[in-house]
N, CA, C and O atoms as a GROMACS GRO file, in nm:
protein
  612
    1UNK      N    1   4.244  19.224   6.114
    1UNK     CA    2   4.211  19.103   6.187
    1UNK      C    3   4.203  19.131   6.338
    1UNK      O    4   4.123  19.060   6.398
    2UNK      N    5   4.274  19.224   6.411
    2UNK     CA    6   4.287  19.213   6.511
    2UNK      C    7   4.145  19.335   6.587
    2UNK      O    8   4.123  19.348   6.707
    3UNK      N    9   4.088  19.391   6.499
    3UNK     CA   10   3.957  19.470   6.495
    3UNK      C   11   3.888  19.391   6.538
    3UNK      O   12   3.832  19.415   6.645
    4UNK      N   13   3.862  19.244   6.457
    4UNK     CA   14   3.748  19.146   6.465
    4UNK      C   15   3.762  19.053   6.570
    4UNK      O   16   3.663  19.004   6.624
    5UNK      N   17   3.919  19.012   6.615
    5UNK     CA   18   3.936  18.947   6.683
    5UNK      C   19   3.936  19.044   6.838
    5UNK      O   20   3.976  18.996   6.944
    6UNK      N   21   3.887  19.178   6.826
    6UNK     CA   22   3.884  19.262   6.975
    6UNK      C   23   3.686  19.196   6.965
    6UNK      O   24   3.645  19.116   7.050
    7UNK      N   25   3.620  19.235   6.881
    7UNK     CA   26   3.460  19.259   6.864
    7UNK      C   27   3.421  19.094   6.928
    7UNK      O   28   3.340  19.069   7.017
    8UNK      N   29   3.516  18.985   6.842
    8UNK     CA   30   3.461  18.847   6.911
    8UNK      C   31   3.502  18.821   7.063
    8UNK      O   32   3.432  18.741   7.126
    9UNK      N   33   3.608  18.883   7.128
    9UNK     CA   34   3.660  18.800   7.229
    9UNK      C   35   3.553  18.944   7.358
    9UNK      O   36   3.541  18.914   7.477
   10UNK      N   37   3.505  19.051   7.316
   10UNK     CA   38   3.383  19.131   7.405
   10UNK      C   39   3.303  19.063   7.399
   10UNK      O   40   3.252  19.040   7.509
   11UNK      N   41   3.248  18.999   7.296
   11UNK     CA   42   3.103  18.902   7.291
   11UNK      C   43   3.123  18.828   7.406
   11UNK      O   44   3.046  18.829   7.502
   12UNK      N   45   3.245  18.752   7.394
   12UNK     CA   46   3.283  18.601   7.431
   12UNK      C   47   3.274  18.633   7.617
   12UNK      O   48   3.218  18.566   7.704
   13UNK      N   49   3.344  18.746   7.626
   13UNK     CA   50   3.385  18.817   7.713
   13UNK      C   51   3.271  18.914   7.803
   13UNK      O   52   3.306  18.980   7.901
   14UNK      N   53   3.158  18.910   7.762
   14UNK     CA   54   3.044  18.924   7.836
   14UNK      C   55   2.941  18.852   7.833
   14UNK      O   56   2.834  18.890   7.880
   15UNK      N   57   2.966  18.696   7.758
   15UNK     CA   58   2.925  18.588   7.773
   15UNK      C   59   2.977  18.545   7.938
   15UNK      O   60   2.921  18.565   8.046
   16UNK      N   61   3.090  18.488   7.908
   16UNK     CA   62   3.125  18.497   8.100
   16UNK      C   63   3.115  18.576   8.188
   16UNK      O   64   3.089  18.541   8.304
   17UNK      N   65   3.133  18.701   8.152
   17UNK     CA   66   3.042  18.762   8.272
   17UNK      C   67   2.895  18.788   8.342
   17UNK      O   68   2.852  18.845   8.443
   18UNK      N   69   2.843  18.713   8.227
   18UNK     CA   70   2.691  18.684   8.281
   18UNK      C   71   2.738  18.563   8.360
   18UNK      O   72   2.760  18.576   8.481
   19UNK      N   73   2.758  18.438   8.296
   19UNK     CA   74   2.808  18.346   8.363
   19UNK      C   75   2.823  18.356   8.524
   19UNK      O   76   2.742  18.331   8.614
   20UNK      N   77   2.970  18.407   8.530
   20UNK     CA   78   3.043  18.507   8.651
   20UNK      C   79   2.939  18.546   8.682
   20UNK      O   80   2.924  18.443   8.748
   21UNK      N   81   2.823  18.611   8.702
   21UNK     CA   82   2.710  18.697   8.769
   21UNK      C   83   2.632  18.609   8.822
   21UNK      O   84   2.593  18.616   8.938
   22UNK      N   85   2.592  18.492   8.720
   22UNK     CA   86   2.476  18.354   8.782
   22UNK      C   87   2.520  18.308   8.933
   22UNK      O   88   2.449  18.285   9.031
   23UNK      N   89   2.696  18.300   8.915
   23UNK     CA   90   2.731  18.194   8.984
   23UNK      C   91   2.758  18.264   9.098
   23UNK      O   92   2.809  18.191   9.183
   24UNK      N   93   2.738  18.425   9.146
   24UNK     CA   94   2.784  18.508   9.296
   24UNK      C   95   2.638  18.509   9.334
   24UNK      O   96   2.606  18.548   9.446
   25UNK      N   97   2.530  18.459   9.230
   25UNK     CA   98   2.374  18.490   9.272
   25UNK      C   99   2.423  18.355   9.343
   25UNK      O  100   2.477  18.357   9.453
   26UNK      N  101   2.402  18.254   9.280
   26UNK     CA  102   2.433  18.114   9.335
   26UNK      C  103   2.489  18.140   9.511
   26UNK      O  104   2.437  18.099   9.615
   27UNK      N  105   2.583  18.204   9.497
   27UNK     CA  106   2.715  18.146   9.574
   27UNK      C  107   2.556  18.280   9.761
   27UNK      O  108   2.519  18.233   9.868
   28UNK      N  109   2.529  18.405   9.713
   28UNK     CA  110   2.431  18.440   9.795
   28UNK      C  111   2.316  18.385   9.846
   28UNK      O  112   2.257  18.394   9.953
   29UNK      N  113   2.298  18.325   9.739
   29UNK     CA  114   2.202  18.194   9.814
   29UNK      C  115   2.191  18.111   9.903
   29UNK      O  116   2.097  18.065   9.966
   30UNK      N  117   2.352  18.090   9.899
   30UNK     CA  118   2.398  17.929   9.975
   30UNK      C  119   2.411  17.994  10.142
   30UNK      O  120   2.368  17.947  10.247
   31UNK      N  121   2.486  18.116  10.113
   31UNK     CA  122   2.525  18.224  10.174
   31UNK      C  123   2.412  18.286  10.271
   31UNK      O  124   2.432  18.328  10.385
   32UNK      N  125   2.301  18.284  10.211
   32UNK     CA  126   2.176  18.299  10.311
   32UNK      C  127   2.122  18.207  10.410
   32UNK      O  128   2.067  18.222  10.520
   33UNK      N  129   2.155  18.107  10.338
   33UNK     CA  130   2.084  17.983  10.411
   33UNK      C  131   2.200  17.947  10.503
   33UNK      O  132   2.174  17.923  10.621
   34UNK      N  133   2.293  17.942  10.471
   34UNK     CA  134   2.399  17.941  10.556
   34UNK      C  135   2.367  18.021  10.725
   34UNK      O  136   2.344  17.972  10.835
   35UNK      N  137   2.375  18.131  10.688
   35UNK     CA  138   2.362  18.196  10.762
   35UNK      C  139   2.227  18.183  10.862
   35UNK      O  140   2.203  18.243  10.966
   36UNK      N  141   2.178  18.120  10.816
   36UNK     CA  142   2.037  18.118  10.935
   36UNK      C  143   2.064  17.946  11.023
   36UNK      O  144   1.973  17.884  11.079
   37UNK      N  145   2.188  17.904  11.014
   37UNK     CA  146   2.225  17.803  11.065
   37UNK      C  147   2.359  17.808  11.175
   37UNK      O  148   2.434  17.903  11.202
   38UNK      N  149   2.359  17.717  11.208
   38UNK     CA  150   2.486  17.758  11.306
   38UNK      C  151   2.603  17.697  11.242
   38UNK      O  152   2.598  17.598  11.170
   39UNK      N  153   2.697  17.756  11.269
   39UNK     CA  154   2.816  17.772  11.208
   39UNK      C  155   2.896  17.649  11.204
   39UNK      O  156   2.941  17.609  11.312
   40UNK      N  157   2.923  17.580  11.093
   40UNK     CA  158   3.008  17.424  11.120
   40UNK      C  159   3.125  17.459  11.154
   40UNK      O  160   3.143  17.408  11.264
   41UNK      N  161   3.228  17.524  11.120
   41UNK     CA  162   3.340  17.516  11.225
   41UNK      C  163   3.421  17.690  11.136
   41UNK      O  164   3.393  17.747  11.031
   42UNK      N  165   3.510  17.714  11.232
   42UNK     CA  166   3.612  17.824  11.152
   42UNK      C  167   3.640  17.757  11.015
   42UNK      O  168   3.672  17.638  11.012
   43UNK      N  169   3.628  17.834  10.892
   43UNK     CA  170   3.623  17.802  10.757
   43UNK      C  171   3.766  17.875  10.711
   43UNK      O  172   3.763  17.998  10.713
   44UNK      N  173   3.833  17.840  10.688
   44UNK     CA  174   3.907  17.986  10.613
   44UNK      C  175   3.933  17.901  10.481
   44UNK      O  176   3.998  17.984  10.418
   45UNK      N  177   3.926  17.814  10.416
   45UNK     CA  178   3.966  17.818  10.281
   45UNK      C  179   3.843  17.891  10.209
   45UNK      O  180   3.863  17.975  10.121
   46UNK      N  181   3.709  17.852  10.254
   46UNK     CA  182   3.622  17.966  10.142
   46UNK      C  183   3.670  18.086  10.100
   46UNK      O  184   3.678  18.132   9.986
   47UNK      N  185   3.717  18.158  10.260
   47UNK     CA  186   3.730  18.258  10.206
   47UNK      C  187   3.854  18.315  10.164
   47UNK      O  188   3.882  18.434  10.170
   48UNK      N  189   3.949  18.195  10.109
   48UNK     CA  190   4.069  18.198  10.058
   48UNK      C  191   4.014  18.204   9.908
   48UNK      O  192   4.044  18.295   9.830
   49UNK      N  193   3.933  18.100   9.878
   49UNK     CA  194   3.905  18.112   9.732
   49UNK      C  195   3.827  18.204   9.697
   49UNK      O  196   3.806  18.200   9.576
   50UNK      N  197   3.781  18.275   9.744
   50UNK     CA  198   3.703  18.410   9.719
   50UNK      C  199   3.816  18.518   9.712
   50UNK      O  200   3.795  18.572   9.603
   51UNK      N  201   3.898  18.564   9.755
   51UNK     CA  202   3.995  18.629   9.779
   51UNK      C  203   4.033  18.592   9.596
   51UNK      O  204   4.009  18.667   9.502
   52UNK      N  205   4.094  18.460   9.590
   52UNK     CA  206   4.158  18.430   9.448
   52UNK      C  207   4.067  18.469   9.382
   52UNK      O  208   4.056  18.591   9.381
   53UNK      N  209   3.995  18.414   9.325
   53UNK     CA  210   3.819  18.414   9.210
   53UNK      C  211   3.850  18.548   9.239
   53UNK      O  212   3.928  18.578   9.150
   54UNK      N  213   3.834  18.652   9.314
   54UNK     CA  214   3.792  18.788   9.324
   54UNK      C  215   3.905  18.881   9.252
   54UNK      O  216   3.871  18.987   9.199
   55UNK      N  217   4.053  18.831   9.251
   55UNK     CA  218   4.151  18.848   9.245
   55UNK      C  219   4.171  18.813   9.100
   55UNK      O  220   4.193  18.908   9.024
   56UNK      N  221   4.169  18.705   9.054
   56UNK     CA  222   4.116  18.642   8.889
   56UNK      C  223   4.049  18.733   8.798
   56UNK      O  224   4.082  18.761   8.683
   57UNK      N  225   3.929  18.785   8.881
   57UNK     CA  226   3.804  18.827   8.804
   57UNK      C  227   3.903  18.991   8.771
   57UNK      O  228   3.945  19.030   8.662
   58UNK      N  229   3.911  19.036   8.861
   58UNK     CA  230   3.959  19.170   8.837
   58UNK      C  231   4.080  19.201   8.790
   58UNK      O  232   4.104  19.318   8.763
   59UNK      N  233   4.194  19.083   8.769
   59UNK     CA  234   4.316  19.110   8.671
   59UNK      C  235   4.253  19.068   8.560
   59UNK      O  236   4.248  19.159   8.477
   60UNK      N  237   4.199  18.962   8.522
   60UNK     CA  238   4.164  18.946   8.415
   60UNK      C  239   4.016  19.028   8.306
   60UNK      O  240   3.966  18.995   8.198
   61UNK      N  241   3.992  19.130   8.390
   61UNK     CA  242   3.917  19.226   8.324
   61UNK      C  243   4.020  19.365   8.291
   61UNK      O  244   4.000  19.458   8.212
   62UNK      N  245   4.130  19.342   8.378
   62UNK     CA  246   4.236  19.439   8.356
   62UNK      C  247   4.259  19.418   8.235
   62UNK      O  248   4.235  19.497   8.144
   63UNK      N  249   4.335  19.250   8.219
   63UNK     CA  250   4.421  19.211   8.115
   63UNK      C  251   4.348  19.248   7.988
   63UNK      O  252   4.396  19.321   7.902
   64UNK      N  253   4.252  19.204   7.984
   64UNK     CA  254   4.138  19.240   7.822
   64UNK      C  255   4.170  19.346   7.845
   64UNK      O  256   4.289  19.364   7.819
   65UNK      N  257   4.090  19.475   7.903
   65UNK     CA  258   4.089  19.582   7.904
   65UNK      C  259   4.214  19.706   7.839
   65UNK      O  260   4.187  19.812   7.783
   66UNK      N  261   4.346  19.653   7.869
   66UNK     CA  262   4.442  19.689   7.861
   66UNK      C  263   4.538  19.597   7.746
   66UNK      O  264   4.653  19.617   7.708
   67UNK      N  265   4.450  19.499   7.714
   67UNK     CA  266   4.559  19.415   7.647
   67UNK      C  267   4.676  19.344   7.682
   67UNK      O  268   4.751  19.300   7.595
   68UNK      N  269   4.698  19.330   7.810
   68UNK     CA  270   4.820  19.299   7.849
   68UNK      C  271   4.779  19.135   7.855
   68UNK      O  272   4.684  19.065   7.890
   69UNK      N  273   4.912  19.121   7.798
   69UNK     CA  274   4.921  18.939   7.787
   69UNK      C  275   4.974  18.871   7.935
   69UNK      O  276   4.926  18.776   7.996
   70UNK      N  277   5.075  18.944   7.962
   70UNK     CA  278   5.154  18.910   8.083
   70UNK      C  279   5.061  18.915   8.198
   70UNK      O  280   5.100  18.843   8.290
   71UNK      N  281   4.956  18.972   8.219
   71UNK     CA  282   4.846  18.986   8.342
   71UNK      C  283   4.741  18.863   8.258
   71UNK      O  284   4.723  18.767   8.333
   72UNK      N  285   4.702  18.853   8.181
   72UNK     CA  286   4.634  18.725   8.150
   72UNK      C  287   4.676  18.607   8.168
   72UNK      O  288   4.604  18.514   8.206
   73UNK      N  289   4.845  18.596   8.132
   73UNK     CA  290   4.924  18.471   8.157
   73UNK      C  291   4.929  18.429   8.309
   73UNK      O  292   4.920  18.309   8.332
   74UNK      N  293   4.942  18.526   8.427
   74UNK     CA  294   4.912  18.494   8.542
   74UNK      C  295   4.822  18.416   8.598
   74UNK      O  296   4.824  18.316   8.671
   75UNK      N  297   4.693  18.522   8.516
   75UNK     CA  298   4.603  18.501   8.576
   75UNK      C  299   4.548  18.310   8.528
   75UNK      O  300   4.460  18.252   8.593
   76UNK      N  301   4.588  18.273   8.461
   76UNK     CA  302   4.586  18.150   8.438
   76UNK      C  303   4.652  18.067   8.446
   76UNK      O  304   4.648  17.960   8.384
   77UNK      N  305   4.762  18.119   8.564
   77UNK     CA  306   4.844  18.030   8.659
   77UNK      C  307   4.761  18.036   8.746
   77UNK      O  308   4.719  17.922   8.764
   78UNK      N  309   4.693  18.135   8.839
   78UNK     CA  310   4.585  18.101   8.965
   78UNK      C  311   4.507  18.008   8.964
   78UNK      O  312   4.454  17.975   9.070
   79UNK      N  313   4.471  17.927   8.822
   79UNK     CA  314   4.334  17.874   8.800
   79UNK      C  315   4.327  17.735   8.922
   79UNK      O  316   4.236  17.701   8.997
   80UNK      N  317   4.433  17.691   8.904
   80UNK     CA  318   4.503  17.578   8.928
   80UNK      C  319   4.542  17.537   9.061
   80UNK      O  320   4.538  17.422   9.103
   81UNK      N  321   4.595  17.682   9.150
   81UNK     CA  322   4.566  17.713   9.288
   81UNK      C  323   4.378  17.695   9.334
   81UNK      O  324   4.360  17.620   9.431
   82UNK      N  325   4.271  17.746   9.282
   82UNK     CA  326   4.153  17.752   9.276
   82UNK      C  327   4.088  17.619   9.294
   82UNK      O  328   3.994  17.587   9.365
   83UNK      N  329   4.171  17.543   9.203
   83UNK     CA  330   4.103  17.422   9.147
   83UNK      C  331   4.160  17.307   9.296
   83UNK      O  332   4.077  17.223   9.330
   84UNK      N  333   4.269  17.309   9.359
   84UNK     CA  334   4.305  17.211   9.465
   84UNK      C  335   4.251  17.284   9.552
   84UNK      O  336   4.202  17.201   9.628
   85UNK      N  337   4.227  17.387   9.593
   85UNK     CA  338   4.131  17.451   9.694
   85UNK      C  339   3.994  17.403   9.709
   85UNK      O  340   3.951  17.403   9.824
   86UNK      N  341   3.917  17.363   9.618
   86UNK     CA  342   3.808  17.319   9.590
   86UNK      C  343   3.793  17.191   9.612
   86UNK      O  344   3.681  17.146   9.637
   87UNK      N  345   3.932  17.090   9.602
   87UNK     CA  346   3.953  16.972   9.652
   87UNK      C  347   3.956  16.933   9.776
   87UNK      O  348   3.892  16.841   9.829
   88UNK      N  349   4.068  17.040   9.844
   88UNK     CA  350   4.085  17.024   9.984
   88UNK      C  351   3.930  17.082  10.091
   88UNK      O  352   3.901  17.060  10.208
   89UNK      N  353   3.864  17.158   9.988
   89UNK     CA  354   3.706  17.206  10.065
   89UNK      C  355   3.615  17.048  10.061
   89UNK      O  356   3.534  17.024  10.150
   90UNK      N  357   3.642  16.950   9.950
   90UNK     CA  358   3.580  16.828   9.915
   90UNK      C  359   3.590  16.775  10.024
   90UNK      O  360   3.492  16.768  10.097
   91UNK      N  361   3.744  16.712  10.070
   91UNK     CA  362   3.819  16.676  10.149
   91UNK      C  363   3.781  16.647  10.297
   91UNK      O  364   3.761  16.538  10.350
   92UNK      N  365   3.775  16.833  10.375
   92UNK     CA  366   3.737  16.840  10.446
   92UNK      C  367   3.585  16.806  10.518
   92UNK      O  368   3.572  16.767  10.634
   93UNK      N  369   3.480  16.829  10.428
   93UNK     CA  370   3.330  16.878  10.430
   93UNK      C  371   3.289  16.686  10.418
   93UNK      O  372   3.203  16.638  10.491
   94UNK      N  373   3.345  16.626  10.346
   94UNK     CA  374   3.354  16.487  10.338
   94UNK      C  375   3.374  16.436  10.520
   94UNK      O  376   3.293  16.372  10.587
   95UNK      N  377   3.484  16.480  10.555
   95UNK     CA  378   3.503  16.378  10.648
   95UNK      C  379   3.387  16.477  10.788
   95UNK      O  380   3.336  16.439  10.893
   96UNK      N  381   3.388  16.582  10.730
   96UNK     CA  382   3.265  16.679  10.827
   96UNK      C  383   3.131  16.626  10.835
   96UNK      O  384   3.054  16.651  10.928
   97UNK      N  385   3.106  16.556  10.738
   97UNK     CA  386   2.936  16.460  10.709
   97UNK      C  387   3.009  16.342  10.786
   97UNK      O  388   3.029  16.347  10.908
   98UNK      N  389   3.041  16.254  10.720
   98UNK     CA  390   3.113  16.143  10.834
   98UNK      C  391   3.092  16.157  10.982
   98UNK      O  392   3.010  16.102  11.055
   99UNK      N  393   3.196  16.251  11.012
   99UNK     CA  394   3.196  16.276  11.183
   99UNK      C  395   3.031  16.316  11.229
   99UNK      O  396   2.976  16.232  11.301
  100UNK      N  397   2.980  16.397  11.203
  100UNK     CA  398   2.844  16.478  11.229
  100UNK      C  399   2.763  16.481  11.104
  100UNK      O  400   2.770  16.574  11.023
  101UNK      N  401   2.680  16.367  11.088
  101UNK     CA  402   2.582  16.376  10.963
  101UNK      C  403   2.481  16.489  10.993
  101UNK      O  404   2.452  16.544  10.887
  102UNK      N  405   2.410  16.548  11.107
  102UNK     CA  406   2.404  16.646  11.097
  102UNK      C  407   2.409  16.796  11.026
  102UNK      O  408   2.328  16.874  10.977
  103UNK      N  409   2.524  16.789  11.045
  103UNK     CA  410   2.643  16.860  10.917
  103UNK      C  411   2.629  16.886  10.759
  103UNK      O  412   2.681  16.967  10.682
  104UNK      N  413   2.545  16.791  10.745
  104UNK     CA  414   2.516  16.720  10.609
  104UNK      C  415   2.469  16.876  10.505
  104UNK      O  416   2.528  16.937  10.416
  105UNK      N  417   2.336  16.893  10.572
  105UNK     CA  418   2.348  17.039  10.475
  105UNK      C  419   2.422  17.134  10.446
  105UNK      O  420   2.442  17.172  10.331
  106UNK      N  421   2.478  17.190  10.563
  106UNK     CA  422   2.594  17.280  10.597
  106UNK      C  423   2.737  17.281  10.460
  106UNK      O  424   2.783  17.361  10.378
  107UNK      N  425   2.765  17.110  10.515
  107UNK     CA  426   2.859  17.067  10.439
  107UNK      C  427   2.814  17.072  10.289
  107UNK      O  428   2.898  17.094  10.202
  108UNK      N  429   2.706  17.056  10.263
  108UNK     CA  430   2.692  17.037  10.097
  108UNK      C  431   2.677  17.204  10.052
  108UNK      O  432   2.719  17.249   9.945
  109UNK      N  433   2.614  17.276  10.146
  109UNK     CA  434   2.611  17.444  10.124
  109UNK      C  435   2.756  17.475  10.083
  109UNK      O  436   2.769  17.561   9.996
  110UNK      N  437   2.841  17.432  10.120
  110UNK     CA  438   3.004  17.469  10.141
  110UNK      C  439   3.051  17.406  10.042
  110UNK      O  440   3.127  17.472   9.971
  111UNK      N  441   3.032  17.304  10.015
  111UNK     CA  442   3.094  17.251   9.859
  111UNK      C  443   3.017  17.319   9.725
  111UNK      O  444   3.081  17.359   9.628
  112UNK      N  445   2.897  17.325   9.733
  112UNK     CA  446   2.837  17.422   9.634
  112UNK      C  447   2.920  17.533   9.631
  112UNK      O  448   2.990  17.544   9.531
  113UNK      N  449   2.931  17.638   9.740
  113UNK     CA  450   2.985  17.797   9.731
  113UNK      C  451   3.126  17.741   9.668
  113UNK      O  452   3.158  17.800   9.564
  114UNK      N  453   3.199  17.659   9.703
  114UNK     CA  454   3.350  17.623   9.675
  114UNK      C  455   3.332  17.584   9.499
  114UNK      O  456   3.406  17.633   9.414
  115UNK      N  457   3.254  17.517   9.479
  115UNK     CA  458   3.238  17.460   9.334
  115UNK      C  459   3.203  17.629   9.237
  115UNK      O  460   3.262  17.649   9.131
  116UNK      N  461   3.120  17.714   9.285
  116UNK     CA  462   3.083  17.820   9.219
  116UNK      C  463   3.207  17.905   9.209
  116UNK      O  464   3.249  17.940   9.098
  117UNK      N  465   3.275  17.943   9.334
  117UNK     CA  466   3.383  18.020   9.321
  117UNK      C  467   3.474  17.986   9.244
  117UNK      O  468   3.538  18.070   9.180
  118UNK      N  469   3.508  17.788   9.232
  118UNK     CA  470   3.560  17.741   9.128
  118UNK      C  471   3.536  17.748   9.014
  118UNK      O  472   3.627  17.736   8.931
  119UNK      N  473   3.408  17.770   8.978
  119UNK     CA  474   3.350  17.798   8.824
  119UNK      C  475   3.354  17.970   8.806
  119UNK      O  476   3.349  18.018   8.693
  120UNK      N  477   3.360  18.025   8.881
  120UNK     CA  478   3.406  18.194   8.847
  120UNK      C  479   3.514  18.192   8.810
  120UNK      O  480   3.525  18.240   8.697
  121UNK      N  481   3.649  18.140   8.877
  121UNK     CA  482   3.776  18.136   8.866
  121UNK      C  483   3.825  18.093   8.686
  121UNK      O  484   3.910  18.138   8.609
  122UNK      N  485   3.699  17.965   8.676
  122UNK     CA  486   3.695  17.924   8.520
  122UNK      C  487   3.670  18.037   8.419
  122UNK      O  488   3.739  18.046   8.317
  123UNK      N  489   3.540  18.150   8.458
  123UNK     CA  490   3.508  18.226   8.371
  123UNK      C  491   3.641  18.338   8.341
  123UNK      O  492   3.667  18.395   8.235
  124UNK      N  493   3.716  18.347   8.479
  124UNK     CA  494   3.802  18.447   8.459
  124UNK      C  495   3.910  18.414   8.383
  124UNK      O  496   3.974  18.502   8.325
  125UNK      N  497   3.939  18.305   8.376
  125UNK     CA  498   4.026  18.216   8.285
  125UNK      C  499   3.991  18.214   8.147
  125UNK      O  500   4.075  18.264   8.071
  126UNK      N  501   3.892  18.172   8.099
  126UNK     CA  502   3.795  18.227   7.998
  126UNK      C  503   3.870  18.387   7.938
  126UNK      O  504   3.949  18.413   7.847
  127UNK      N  505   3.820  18.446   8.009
  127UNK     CA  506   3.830  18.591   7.963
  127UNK      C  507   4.019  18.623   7.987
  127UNK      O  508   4.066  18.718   7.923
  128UNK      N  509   4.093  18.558   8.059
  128UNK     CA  510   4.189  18.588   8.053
  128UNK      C  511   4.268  18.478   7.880
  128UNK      O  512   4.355  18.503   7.797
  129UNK      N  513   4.197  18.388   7.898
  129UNK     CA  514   4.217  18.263   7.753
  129UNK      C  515   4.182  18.386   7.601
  129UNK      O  516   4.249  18.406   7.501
  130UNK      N  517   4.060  18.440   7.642
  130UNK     CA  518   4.012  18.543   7.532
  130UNK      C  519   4.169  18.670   7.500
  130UNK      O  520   4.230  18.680   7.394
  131UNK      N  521   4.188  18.728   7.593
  131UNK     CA  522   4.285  18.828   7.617
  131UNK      C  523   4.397  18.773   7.520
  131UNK      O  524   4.414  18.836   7.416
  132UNK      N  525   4.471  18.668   7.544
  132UNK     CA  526   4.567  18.616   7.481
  132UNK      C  527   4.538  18.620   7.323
  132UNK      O  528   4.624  18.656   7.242
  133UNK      N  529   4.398  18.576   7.285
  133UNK     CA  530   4.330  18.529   7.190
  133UNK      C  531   4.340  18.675   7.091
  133UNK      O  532   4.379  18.676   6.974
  134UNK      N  533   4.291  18.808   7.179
  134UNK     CA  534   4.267  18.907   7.112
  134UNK      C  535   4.406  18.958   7.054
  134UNK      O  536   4.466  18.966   6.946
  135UNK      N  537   4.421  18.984   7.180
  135UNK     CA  538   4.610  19.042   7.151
  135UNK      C  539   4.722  18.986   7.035
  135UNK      O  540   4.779  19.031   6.936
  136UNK      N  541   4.714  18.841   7.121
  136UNK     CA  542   4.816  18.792   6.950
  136UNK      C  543   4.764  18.659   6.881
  136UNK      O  544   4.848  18.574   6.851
  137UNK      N  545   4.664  18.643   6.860
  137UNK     CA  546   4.591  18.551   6.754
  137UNK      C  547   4.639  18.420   6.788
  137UNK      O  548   4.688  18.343   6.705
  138UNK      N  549   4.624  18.390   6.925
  138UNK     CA  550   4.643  18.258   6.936
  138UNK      C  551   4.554  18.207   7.063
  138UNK      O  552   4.534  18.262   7.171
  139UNK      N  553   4.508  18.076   7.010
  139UNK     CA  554   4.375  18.069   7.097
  139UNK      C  555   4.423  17.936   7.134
  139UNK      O  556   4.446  17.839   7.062
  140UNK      N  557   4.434  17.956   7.280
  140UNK     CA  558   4.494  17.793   7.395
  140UNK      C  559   4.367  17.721   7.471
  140UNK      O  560   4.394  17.637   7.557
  141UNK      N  561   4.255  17.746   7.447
  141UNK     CA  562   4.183  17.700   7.552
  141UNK      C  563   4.184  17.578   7.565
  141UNK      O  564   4.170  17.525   7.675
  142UNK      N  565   4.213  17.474   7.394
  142UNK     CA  566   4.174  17.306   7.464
  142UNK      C  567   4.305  17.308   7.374
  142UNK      O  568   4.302  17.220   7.287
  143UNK      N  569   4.397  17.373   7.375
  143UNK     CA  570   4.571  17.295   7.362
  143UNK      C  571   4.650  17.282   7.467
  143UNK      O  572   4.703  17.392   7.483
  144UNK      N  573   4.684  17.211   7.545
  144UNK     CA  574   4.757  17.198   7.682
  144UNK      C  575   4.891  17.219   7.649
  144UNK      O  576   4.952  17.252   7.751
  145UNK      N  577   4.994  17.214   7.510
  145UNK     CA  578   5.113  17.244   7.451
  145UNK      C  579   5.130  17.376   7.454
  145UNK      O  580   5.237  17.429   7.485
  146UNK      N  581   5.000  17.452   7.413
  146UNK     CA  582   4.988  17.660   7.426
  146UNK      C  583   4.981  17.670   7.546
  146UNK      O  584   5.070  17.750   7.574
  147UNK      N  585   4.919  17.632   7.657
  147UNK     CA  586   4.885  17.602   7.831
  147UNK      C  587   5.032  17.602   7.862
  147UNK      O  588   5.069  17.666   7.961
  148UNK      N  589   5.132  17.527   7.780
  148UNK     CA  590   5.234  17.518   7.886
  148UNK      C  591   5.310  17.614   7.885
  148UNK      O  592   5.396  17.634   7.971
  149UNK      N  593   5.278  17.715   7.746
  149UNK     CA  594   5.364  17.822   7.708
  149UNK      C  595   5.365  17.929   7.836
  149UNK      O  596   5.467  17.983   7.877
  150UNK      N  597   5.268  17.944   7.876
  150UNK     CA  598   5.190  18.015   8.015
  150UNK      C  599   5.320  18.004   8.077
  150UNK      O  600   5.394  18.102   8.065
  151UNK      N  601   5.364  17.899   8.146
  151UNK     CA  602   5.408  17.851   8.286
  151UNK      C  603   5.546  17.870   8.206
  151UNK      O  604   5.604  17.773   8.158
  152UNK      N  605   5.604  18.025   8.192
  152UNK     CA  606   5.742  18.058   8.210
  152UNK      C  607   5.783  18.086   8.291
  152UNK      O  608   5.723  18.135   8.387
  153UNK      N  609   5.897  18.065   8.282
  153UNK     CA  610   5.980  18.101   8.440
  153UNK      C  611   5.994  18.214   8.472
  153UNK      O  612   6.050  18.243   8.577
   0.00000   0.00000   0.00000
């Protein structure tokens, strides 16, 4: 079983990494156009969540890779850090259109890249959800009771 359950969770598992690949084309895009504009203000949460997502992506290709449960279980504690990052980018870029409608593209460029890096962070979760899946035959993705097993002390 655990032969078949390595063969499905590679499928599954380079299913999201195409995914993961759409969404850094995405995120260069925004990233171009960005760049031929002038700069809305010092940013640093983008590139906080890029740091994570980047950080996600590469333990959790560890964790499959190696099988390790304990580097998958992490990595799907980050998700969650990712996910209020993406809020507080809402947050900000919101009251950035407000003040300077101007802004308006800029700001929506910046919630896109924030939403993509948020949806990478998902794929790596994915593949870290798979990891668990392969290793010991238990699959948490829509049980929030297996989710909580994660968050040991």
């Amino acid at each position: 079983a655990g032969d078949l359950r390595f063969i499905i969770g590679a499928v599954k598992t380079n299913s999201d990494l195409e995914r993961l690949a759409d969404e850094a084309v995405n995120i260069v895009q925004k990233a171009e156009h960005l760049l031929k504009m002038p700069q809305l203000k010092p940013f640093e949460i983008i590139p906080d969540m890029a740091a994570i997502a980047r950080g996600m992506v590469r333990d959790s290709l560890r964790a499959f890779v190696n099988q390790n449960v304990e580097l998958a279980r992490e990595v799907l504690l980050r998700d969650d850090r990712l996910d209020s990052l993406k809020e507080k980018v809402a947050e900000v870029m919101s009251v950035c259109m407000t003040q300077d409608p101007s802004s308006i593209s800029r700001a929506l460029d910046l919630l896109l890249i924030s939403r993509y890096l948020e949806r990478i962070g998902d794929h790596a979760t994915n593949i870290a959800e798979i990891t668990i899946f392969v290793v010991d035959g238990l699959d948490i993705r829509h049980h929030a009771d297996q989710k909580r097993l994660v968050r040991r002390p």
